[in-house]
DOZA-557573 format. One record per residue: residue in three letters; x, y, z of N, C-alpha, C in turn. Coordinates in steps of 0.2 Angstrom, whole numbers, padded with zeros to 4 digits, always signed. Atoms other than C-alpha are relative to their C-alpha. Last residue first. Layout:
DOZA-557573
ALAXYZXYZXYZ ...
//
This chain:
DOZA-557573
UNK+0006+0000+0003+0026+0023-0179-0005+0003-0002 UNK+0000-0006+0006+0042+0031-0173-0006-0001-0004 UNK+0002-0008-0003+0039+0024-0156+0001+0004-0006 UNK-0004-0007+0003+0042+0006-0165-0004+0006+0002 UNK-0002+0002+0007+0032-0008-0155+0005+0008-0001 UNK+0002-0007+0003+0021-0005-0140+0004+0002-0007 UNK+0005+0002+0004+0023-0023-0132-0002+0007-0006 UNK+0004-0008+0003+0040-0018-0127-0005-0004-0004 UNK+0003-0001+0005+0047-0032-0115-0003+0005-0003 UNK-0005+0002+0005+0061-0034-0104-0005+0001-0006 UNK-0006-0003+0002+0050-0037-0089+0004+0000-0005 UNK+0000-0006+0006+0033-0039-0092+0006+0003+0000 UNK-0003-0007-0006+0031-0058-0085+0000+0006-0006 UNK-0005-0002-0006+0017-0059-0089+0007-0007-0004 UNK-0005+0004+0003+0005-0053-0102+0007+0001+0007 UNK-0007+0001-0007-0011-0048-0099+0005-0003-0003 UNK-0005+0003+0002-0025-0040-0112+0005-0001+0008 UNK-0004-0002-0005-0042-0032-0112+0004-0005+0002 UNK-0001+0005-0004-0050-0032-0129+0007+0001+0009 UNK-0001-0001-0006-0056-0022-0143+0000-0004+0007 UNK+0001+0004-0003-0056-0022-0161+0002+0001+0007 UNK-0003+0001-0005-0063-0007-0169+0002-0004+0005 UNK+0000-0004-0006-0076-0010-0182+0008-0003+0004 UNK+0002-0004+0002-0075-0019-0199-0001+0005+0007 UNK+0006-0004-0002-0066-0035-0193-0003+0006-0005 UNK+0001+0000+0007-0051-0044-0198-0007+0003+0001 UNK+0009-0001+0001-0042-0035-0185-0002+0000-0006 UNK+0002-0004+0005-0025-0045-0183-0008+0003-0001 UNK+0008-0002+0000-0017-0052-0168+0001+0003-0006 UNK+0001-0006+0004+0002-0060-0173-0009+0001+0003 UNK+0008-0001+0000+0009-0076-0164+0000+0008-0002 UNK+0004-0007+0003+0026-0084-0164-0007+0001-0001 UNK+0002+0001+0009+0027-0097-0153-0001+0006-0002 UNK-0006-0001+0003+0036-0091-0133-0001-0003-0009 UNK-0001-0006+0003+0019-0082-0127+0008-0002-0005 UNK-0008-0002-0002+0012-0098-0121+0002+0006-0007 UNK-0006+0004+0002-0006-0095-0123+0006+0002+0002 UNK-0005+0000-0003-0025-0089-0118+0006-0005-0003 UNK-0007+0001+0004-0038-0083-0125+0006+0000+0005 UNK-0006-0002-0003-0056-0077-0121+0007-0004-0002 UNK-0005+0004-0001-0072-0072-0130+0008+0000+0003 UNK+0000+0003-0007-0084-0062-0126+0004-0006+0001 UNK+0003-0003-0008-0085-0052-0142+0000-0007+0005 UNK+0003-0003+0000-0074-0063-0156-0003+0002+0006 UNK+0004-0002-0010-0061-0072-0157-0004+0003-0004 UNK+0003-0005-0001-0054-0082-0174-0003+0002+0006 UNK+0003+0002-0005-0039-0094-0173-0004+0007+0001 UNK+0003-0007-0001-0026-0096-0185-0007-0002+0001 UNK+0008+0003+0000-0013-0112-0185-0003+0008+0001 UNK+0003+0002+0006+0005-0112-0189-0010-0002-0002 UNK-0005+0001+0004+0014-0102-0176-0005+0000-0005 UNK-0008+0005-0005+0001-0095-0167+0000-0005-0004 UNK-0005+0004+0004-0009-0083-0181+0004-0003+0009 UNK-0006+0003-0001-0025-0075-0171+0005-0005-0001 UNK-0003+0006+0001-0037-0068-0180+0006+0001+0005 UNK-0007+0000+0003-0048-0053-0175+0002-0007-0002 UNK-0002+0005+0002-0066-0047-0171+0007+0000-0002 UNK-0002+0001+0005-0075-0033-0162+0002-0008-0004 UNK+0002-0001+0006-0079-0028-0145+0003-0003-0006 UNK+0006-0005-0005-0074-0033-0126-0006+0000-0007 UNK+0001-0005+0006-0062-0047-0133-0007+0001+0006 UNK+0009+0000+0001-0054-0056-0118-0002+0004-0002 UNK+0003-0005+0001-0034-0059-0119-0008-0001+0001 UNK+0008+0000-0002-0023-0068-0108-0004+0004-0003 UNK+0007-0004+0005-0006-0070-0114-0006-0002+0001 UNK+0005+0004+0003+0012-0081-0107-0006+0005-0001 UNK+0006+0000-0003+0030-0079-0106-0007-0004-0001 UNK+0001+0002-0005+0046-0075-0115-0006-0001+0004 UNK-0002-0002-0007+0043-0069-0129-0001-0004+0004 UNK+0002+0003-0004+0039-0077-0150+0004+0005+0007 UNK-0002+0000-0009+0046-0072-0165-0004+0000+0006 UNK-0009+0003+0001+0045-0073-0185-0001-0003+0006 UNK+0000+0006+0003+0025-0068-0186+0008-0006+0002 UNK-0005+0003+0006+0028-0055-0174-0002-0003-0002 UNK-0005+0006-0002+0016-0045-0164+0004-0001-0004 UNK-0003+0000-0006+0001-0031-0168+0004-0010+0001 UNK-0002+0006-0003-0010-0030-0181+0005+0000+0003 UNK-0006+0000-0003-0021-0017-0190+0003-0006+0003 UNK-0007+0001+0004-0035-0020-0204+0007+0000+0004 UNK+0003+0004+0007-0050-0011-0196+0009+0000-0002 UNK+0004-0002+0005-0042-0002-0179+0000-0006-0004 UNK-0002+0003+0005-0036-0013-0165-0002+0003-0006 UNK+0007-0001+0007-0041-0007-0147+0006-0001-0007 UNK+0000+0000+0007-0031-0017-0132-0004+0004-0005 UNK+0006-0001+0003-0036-0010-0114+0004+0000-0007 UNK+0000-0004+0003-0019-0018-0104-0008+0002-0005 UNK+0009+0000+0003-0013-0026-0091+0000+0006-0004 UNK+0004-0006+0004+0006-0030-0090-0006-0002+0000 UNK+0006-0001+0005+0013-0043-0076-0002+0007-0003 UNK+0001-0006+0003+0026-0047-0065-0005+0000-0004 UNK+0006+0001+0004+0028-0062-0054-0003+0005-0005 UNK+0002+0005+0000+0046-0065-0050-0006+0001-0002 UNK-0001+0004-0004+0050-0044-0050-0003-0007-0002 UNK-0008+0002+0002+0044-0031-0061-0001-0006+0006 UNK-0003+0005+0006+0028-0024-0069+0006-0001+0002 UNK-0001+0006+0002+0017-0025-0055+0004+0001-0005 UNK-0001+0004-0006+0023-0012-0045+0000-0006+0000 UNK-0006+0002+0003+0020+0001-0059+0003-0005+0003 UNK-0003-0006-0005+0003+0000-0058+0007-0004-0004 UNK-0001+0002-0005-0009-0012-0071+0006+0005+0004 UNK+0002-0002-0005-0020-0002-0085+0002-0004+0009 UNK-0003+0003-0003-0011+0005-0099-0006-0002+0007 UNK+0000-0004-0006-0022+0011-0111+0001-0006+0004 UNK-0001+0004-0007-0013+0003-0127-0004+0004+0004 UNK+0000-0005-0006-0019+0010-0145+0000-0005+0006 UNK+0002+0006-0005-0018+0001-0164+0001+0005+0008 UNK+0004+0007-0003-0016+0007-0179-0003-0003+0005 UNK+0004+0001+0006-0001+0018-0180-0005-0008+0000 UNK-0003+0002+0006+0004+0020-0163-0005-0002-0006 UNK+0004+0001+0006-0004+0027-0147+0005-0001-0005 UNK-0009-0002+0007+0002+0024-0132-0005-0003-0004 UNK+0004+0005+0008-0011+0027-0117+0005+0001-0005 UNK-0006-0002+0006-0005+0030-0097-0002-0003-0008 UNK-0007+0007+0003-0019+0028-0087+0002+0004-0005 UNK-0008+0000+0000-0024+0044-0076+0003-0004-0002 UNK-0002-0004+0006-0043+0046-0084+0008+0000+0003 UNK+0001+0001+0008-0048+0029-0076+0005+0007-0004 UNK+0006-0002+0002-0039+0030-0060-0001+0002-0009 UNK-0001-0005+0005-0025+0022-0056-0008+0001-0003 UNK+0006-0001+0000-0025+0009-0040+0002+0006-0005 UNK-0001-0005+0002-0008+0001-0036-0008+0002-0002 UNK+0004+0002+0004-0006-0011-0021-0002+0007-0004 UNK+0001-0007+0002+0010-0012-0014-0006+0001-0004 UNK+0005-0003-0005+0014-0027-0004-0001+0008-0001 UNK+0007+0000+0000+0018-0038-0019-0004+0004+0007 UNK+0003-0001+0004+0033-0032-0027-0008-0003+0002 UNK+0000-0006+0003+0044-0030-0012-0005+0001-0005 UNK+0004-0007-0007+0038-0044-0003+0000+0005-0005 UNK+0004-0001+0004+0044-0056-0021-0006+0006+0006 UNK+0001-0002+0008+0060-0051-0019-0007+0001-0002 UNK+0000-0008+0000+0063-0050+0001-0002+0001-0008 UNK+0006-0007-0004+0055-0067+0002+0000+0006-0002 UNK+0006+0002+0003+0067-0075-0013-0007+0003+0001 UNK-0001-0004+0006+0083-0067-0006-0009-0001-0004 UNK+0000-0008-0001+0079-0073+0011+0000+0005-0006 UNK-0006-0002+0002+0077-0092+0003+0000+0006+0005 UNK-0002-0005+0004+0061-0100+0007+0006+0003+0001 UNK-0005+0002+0008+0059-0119+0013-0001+0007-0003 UNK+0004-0001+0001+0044-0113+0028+0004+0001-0010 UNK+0003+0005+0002+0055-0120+0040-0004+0002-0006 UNK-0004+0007+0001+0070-0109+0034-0006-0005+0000 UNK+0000+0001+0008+0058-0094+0030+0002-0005+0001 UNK+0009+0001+0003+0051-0094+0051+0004-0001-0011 UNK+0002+0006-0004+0073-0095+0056-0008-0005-0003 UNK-0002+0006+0005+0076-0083+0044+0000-0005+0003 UNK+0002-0001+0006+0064-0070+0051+0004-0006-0002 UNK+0007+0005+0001+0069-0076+0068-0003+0001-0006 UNK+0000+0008+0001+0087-0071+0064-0008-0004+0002 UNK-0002+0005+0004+0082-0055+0057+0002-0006-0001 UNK-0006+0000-0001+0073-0050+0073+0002-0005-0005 UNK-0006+0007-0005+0053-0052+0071+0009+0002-0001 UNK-0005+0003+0007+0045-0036+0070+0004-0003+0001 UNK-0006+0000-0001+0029-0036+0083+0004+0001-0006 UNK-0001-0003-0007+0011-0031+0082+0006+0003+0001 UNK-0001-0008+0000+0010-0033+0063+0001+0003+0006 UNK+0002-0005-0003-0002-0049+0067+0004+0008-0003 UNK+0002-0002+0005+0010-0061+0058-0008+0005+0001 UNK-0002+0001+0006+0022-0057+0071-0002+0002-0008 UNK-0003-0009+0002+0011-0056+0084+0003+0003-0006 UNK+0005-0003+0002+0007-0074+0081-0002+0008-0002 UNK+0004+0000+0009+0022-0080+0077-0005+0005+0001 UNK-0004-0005+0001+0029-0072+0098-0002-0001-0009 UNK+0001-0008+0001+0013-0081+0104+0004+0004-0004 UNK+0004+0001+0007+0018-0099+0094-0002+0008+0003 UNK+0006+0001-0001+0034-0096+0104-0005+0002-0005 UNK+0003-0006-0005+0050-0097+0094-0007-0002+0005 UNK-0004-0003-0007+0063-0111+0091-0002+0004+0001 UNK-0005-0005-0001+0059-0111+0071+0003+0002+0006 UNK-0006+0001+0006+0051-0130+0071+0006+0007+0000 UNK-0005+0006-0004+0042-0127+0087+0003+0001-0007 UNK-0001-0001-0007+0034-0111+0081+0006-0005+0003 UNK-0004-0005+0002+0028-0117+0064+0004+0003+0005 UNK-0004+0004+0003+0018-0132+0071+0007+0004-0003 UNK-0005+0003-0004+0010-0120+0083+0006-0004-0003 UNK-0006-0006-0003+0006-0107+0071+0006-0005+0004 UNK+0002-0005-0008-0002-0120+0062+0003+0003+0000 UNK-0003+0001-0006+0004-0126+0043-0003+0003+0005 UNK+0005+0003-0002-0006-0130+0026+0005-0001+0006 UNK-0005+0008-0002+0009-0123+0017-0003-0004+0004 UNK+0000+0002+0006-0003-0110+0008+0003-0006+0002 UNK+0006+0004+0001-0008-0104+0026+0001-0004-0006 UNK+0005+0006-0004+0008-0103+0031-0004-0002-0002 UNK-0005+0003+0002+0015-0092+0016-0001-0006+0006 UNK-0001+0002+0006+0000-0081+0018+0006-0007-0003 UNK+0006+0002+0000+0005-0079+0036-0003-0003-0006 UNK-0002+0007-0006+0023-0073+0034-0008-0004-0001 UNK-0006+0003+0005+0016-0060+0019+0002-0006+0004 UNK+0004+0001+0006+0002-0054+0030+0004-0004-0003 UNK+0005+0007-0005+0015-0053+0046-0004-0002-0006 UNK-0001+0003+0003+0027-0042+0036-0005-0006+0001 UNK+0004+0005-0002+0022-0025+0037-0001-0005-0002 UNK+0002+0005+0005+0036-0014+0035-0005-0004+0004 UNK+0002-0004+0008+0033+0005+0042-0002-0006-0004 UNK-0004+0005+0003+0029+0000+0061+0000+0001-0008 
//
């Protein structure tokens, strides 16, 4: 069986605090034939598949969208992440390509910051939101009108759409591992001519 949806059916039961039974009657099948189902024994027949999303208020378009982005899980090994170097400052990429699209998407990333470098807008803001947690060093962070020192072990979180700027006011390399979702549409890595 190549797609395995049963995990994904299941999960979306368990979050809706439903039985197999109660789910079964509402969609016209038996609670056996669910159970298989989310088992991966069987593969339910387009109309039982929108019949289990109907009671469980999900769309077809909405399942198939976020299945696709989430039953892939990506593993990259330390010396295969992808690293973009620009003046200043250095990404090592480290979430797969899998997470960065669809309804939940996300970038992960190993921030470093040389002395004095800085990263973002003052002007502009993106869509989204920013999780960072300094490994080593020290920076400010300018959102919109207010600046906010980190330091090692600190962590951070904001809406991504006020403008904000990281700076390294430090004397050593600032360093910190970074998320930002969603990552569609977005260049965190700035001018490639830099």
């Amino acid at each position: 069986m190549k797609y395995k949806l049963g995990a994904f059916l299941r999960a979306i039961r368990t979050e809706r605090s439903l039985t197999i039974k109660e789910v079964a009657q509402k969609a016209g099948v038996s609670s056996s034939l669910l159970s298989q189902i989310e088992r991966n024994r069987i593969s339910p027949s387009l109309d039982t598949l929108l019949q289990i999303l109907e009671v469980y208020g999900v769309g077809p378009d909405k399942f198939f969208k976020t299945y696709e982005t989430s039953s892939t899980v990506d593993i990259i090994k330390k010396d295969d992440r992808e690293m973009i170097h620009r003046k200043g400052f250095k990404y090592e990429k480290l979430s797969g390509r899998s997470q960065t699209r669809g309804n939940h998407s996300f970038n992960a990333f190993f921030l470093e910051l040389e002395p004095g470098a800085k990263r973002g807008d003052p002007t502009k803001g993106h869509l989204g939101r920013e999780l960072g947690i300094v490994v080593n060093g020290q920076a400010d962070l300018i959102y919109g009108d207010e600046n906010y020192t980190l330091t090692e072990g600190d962590s951070v979180s904001f809406f991504s759409e006020i403008p904000h700027t990281l700076i390294n006011t430090g004397k050593t390399h600032f360093q910190a591992y970074w998320v930002v979702t969603p990552a569609d549409g977005e260049d965190f890595f700035g001018d490639k001519s830099s």
